[in-house]
N, C-alpha and C positions, 0 to 999 in steps of 0.2 A: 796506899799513900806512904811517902816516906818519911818517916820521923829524924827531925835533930835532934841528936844529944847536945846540948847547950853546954859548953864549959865556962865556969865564972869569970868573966870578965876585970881587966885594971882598969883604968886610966893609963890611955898611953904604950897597954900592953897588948900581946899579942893573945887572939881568942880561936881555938882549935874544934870546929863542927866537924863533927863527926858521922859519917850518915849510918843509922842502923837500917834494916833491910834493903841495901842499895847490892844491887847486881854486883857493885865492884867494892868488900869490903875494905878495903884501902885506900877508897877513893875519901879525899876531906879539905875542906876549905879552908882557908887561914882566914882571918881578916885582921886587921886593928881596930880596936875601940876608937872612941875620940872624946876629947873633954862634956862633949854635950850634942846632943839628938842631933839640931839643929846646926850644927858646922858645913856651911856652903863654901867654904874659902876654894875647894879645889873645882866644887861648880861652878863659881864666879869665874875663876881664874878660866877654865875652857873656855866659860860664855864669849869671854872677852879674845877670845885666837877661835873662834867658834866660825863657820863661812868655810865656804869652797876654795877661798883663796889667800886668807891672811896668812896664812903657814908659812905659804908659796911667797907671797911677798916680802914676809919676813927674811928666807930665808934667801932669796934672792939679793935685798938691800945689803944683808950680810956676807954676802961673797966679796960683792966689788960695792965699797961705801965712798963715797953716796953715788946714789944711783938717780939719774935722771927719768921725767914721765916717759917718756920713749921707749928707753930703755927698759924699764919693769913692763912695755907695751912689747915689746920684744920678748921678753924673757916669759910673757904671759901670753903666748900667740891666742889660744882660743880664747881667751876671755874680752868681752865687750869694753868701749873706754868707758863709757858709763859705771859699770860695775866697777872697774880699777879703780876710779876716781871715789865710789863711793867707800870702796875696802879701804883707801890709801886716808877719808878720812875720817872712818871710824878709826882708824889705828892710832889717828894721830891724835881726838878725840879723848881719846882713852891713854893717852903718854907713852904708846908703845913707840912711835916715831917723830921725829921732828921733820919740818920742813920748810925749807930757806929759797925764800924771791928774792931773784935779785931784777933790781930796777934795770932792765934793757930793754933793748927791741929787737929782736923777737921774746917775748917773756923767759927765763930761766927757770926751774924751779928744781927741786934737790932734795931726795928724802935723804934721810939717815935713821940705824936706828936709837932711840934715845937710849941714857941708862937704865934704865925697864927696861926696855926689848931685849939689851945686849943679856939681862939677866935669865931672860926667859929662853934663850939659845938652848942651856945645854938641858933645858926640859922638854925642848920640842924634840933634840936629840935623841934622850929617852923615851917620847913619847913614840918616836921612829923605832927605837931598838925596842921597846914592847912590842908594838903592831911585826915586826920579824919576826921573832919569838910567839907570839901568838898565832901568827901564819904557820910556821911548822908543827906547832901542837896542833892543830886543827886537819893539817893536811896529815899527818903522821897518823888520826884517828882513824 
């Protein structure tokens, strides 16, 4: 079995494991502490971009705003209208998007994304540039 050497932890600061009897002695984990056990803010925050397709609609909305149902039906070929309808309103549910009827015939409608969404872009970005960076460490092993 392989034992942690546990180094003392801050608040806030960075915590250095170290593994003794690990095949690779160089190999060691960093993590951050955090104010308290129980900090789910960055689980909440996934839950909520959490789904096969809110990313993709996300990030879709944000190319070309605002974006018509159609159009995200387009830009989301394999996915079902049902499904889209249901992503488009959990998102908006949850203030990541707004979206505007306008009274005509044939009906209009119009996502955008809200100020939440536009915030959570350049996290979804890095959530992209980790998954690359993790893909190469992985394939490099």
């Amino acid at each position: 079995m392989i034992a942690l050497k546990r180094c003392q932890s801050q608040v806030g600061k960075k915590t250095i494991h170290s593994m003794e009897n690990s095949t690779n002695p160089e190999n060691e984990c960093i993590t951050y502490s955090e104010k308290s056990e129980k900090n789910y803010d960055a689980l909440n925050t996934l839950q909520l971009i959490s789904g096969k397709w809110k990313i993709l609609i996300m990030k879709s909305i944000a190319k070309s705003c605002p974006k018509r149902f159609g159009e995200l039906r387009k830009d989301m070929d394999s996915m079902s209208q049902g499904t889209l309808t249901t992503q488009l309103r959990e998102l908006e549910e949850n203030g990541l998007i707004c979206r505007k009827i306008y009274a005509e015939v044939p009906p209009k409608v119009e996502y955008k994304l809200s100020n939440l969404g536009i915030t959570l872009l350049p996290i979804i970005s890095e959530l992209g540039n980790w998954w690359q960076d993790y893909s190469l460490c992985i394939k490099n092993k």
